[in-house]
C-alpha positions as CSV (number, residue, x, y, z in Angstrom):
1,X,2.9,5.1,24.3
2,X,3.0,3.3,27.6
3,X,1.0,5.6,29.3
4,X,-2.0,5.7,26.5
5,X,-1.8,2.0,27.0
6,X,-2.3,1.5,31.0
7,X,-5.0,3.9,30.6
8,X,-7.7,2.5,27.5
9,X,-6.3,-1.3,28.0
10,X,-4.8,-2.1,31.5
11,X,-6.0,0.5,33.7
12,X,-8.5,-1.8,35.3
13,X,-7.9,-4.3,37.5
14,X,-10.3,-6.3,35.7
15,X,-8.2,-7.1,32.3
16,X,-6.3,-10.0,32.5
17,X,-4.1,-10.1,29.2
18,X,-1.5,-13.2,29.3
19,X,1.8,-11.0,29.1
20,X,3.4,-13.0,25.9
21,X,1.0,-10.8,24.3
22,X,2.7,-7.7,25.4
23,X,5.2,-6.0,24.1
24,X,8.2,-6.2,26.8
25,X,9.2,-2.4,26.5
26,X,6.0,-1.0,26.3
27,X,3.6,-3.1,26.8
28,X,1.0,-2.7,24.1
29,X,-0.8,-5.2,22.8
30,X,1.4,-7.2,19.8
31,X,-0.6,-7.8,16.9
32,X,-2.4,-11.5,17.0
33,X,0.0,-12.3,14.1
34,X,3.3,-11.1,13.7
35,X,5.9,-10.9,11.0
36,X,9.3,-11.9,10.6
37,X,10.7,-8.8,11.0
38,X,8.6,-8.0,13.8
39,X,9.8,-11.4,15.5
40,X,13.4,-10.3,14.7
41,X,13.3,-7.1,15.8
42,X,12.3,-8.6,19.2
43,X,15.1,-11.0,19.3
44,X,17.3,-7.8,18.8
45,X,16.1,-6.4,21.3
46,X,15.3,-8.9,24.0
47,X,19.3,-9.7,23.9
48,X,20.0,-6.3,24.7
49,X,18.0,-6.0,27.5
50,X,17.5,-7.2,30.6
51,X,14.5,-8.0,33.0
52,X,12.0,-5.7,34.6
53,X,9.0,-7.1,35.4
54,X,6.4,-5.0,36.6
55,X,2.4,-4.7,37.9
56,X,0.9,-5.2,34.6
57,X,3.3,-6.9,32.7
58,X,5.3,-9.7,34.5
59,X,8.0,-10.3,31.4
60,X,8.7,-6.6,30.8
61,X,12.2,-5.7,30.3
62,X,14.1,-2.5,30.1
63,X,16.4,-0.9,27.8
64,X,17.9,2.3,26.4
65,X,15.6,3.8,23.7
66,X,17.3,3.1,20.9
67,X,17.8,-0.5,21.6
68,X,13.3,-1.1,21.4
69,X,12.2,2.0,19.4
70,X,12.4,0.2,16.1
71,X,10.5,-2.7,17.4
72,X,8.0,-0.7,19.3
73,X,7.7,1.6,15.9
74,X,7.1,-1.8,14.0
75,X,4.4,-3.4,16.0
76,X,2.7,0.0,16.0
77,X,2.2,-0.4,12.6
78,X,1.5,-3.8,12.0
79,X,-1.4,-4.2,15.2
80,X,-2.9,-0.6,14.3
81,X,-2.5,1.5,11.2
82,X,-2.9,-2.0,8.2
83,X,-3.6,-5.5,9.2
84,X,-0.8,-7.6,7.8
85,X,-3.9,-9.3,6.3
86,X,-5.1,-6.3,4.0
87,X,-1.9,-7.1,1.8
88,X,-1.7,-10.9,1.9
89,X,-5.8,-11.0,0.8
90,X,-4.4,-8.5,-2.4
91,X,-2.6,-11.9,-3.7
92,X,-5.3,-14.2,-3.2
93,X,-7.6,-12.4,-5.3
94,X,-8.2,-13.3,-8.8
95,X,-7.3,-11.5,-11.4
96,X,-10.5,-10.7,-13.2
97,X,-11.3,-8.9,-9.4
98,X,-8.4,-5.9,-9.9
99,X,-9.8,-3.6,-12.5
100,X,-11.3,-6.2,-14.7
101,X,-13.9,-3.7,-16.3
102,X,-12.5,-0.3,-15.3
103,X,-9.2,-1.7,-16.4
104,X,-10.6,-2.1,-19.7
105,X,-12.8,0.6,-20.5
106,X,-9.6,3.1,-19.6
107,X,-7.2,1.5,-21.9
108,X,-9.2,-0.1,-24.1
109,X,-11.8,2.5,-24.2
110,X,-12.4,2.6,-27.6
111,X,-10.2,5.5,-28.5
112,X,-9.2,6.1,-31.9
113,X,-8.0,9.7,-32.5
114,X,-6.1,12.0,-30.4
115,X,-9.2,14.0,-28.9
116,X,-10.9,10.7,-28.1
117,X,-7.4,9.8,-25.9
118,X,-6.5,12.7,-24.5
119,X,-9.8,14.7,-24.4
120,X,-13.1,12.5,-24.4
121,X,-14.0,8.9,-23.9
122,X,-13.8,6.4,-20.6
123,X,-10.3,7.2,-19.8
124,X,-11.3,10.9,-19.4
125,X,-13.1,9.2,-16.0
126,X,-9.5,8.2,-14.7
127,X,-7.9,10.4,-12.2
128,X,-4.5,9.1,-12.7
129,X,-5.3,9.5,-16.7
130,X,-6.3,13.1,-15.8
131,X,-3.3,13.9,-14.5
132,X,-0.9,13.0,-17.1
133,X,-3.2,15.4,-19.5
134,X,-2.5,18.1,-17.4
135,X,0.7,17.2,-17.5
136,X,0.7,17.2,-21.0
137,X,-0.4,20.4,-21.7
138,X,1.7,22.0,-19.4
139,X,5.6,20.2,-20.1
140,X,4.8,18.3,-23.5
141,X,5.0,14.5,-24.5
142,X,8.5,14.0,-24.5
143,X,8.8,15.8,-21.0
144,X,6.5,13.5,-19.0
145,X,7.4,10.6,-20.5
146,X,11.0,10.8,-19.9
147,X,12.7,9.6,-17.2
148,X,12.0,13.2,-15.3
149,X,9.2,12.8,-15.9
150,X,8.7,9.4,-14.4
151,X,10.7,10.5,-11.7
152,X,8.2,13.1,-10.9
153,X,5.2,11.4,-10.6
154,X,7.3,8.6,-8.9
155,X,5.3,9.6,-5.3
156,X,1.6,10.0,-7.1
157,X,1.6,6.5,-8.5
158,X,2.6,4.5,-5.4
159,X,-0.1,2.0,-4.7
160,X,-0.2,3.5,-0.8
161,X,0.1,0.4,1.6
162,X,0.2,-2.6,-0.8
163,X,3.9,-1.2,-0.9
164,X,6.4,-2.6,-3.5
165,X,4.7,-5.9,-3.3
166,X,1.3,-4.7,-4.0
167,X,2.9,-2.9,-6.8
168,X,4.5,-6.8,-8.4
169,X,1.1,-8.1,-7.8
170,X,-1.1,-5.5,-9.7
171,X,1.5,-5.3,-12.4
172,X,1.8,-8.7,-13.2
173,X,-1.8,-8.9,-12.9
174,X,-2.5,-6.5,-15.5
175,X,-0.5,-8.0,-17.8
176,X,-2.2,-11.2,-17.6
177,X,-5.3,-9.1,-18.7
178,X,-3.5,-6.9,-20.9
179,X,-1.0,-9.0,-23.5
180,X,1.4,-6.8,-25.2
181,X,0.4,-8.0,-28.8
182,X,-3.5,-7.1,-28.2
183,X,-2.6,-3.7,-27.3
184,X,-2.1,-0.9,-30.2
185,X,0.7,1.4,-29.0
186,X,-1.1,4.6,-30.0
187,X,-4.1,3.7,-27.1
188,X,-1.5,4.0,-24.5
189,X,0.3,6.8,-25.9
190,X,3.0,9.1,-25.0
191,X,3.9,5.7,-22.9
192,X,4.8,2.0,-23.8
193,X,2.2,-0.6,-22.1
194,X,5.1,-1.1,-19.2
195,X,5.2,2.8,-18.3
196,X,1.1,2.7,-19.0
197,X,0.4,-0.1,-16.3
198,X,2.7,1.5,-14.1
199,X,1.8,5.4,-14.1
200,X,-2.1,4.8,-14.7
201,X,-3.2,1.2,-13.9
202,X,-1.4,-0.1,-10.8
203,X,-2.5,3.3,-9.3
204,X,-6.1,3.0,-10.3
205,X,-6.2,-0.5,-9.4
206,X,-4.6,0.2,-5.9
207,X,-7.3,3.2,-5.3
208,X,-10.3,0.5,-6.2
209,X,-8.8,-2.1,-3.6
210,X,-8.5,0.5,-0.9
211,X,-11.9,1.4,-1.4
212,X,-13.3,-1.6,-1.2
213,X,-11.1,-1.7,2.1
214,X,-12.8,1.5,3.5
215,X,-16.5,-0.1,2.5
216,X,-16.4,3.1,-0.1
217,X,-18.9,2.9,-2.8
218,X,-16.6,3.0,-6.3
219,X,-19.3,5.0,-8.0
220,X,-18.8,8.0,-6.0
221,X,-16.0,10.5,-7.1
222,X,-15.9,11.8,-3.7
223,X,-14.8,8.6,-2.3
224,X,-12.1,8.2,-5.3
225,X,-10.6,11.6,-4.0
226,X,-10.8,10.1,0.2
227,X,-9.5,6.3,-1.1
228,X,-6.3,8.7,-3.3
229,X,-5.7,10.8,0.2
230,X,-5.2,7.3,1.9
231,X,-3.3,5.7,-0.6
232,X,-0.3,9.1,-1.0
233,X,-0.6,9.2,2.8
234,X,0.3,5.6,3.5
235,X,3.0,5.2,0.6
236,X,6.5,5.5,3.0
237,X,3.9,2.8,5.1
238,X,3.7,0.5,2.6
239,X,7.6,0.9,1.1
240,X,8.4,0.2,5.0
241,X,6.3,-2.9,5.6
242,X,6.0,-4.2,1.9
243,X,9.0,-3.3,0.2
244,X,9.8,-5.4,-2.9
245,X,11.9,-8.1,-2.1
246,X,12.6,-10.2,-4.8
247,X,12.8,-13.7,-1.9
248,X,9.5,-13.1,-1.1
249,X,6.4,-16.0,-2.2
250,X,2.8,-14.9,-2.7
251,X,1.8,-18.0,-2.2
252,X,3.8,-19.0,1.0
């Protein structure tokens, strides 16, 4: 890591970068905000360590390994792989913005007999919705929507890194849009409207906002499948950095 570093940002003489701004272990660039977390794993650390100043980083400090590679690990993630930003901006949004129409034509698509849910109709256009069909047809009803069956598709419908937090967001969301009394139970079938949220909307609703994060046009299909790869590849991402935590305030 340090070496990367002191070649692509202080390798020349030239950059002048205030050293607060440095990580004291191995001096990369802290993001411009930082989280609690981050701020306590420093605290951690720095008291476990003693001074080291050197060339390009006059409050450096030095340590054994384990003592900074949790903090190092931390701000890695939080300067370089999701702004802290991307998730805080989910909560701002209003609710009409998550899946408003696509939300709507999936479960309220209009289906009225058991070939127009499982077979035909908008839902059809749902990846997530696609999946449990196939499902379907290969374990039964009662299979996936049991708790194995939950269990299995646990890892699928992760909303990638919007984390447990994203996942409170886009759930309450879409049951603000979605009342429980205006929904028949046989349009969200084999599930109830919680498990139907859950293994179908929050998924689909987390794909659309990490499109529109990548600049991906929503009409493509190919860009569905790149926005999906994202969102399973970032999932142990966003349980690290978002995880649910019941203290935490949206509106802080």
């Amino acid at each position: 890591m340090r070496g990367v570093l002191d070649v692509t940002l202080l390798g020349s003489a030239s950059v002048d970068i205030d050293p607060s701004r440095l990580c004291p272990f191995c001096d990369r660039l802290f993001p411009e905000e930082t989280t609690s977390q981050l701020d306590d794993l420093l605290a951690r650390a720095l008291q476990r360590s003693y001074r080291d100043p050197r060339p390009k980083n006059s409050l450096g400090r030095r340590a054994n390994l384990e003592v900074f590679a949790a903090l190092c690990e931390r701000h890695t993630f939080e300067k370089e792989l999701v702004p802290k930003a991307v998730f805080y901006r989910l909560g701002q949004r209003e609710s009409a913005d998550i899946l408003h129409d696509q939300g709507r034509r999936i479960a309220y698509g209009g289906a009225t007999t058991f070939h127009e849910t499982f077979v035909t109709g908008p839902r059809m256009e749902c990846v997530f919705w696609q999946e449990v069909v196939a499902e379907l047809e290969m374990y039964g009803s009662r299979r996936v929507s049991g708790i194995g069956g939950q269990y299995a598709s646990f890892s699928r419908t992760q909303p990638g890194y919007y984390g447990g937090l994203g996942t409170i967001v886009m759930s309450e969301t879409l049951y603000m849009m979605f009342p429980e009394r205006t929904v028949s139970s046989h349009w969200v079938e084999p599930f109830s409207l919680q498990e139907f949220i859950g293994r179908i909307l929050v998924p689909e609703a987390a794909m659309r906002l990490i499109m529109e994060d990548m600049g991906l046009d929503g009409s493509d299909a190919g860009n569905k499948g790149k926005a999906i790869e994202v969102m399973r590849a970032s999932t142990s991402y966003g349980s690290y950095m978002f995880a649910d935590d019941s203290s935490h305030n949206l509106s802080s």
